[in-house]
C-alpha positions as CSV (number, residue, x, y, z in Angstrom):
1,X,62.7,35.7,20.3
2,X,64.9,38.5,21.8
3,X,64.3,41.4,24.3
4,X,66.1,44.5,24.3
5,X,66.2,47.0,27.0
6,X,67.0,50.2,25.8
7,X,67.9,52.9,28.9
8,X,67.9,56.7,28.5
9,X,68.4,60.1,30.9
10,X,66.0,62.7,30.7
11,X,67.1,65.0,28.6
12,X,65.3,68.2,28.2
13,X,61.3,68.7,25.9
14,X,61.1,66.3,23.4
15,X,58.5,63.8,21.8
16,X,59.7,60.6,23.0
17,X,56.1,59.6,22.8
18,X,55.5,60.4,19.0
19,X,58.8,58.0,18.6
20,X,57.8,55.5,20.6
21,X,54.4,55.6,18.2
22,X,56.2,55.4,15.2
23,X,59.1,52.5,16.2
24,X,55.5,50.5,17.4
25,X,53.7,51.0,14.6
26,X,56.5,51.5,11.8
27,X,59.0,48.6,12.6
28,X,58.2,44.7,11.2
29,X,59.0,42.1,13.9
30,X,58.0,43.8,17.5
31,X,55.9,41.2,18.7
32,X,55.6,43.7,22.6
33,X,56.9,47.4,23.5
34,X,56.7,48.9,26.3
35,X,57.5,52.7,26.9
36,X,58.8,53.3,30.7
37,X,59.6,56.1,32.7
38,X,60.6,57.1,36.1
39,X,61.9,60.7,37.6
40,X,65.3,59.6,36.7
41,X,65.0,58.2,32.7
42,X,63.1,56.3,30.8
43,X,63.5,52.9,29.1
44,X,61.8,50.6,26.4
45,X,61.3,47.2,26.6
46,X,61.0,45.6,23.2
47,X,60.1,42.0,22.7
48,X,61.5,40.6,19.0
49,X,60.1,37.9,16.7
50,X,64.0,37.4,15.7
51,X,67.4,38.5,15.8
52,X,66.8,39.3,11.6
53,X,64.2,41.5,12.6
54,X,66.1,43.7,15.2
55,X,68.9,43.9,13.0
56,X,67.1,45.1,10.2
57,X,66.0,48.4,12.6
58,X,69.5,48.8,13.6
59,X,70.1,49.6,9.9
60,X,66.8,51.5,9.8
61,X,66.5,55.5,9.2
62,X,64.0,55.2,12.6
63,X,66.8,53.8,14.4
64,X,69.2,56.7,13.6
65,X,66.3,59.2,14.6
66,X,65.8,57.6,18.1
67,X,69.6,57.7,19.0
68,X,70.3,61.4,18.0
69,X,66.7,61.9,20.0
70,X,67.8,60.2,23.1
71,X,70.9,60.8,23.4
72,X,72.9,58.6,26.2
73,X,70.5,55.7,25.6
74,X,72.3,52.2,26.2
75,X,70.6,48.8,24.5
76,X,71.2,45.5,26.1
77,X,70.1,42.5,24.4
78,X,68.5,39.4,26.0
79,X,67.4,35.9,24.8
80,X,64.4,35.1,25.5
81,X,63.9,32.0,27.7
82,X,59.7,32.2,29.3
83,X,56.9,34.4,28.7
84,X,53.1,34.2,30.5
């Protein structure tokens, strides 16, 4: 399993949440997602069934859609060691 934390700015009216819908229910291999968001950005946290499975979204139409959306964002990718 991999996480990835994905880090935005607010940036003006836009439908985060409708995207946030669609990468959940749209994209094979998210085993968790969670949508965050404080005064200063927002960030999602998304818990992988494999690297295979991430990579495939990177190539995905979805994934082009969230970056022009959000633009700024940063992704950083972790290995995931524990989980409860």
């Amino acid at each position: 399993m991999i996480a990835v934390i994905m880090k935005y700015p607010i940036v003006g009216d836009r439908d985060k949440d409708e995207l946030f819908q669609r990468f959940v229910k749209d994209t094979p291999g998210v085993i968790h997602a969670y949508q965050l968001e404080s005064p200063d950005g927002g960030a999602t946290v998304t818990i992988w069934e494999s690297q295979a499975a991430r990579d495939a979204y990177m190539g995905s139409i979805l994934r082009t859609e969230v970056d022009t959306a959000l633009p700024g964002l940063t992704r950083e990718i972790y290995s995931v060691l524990g989980s409860k």
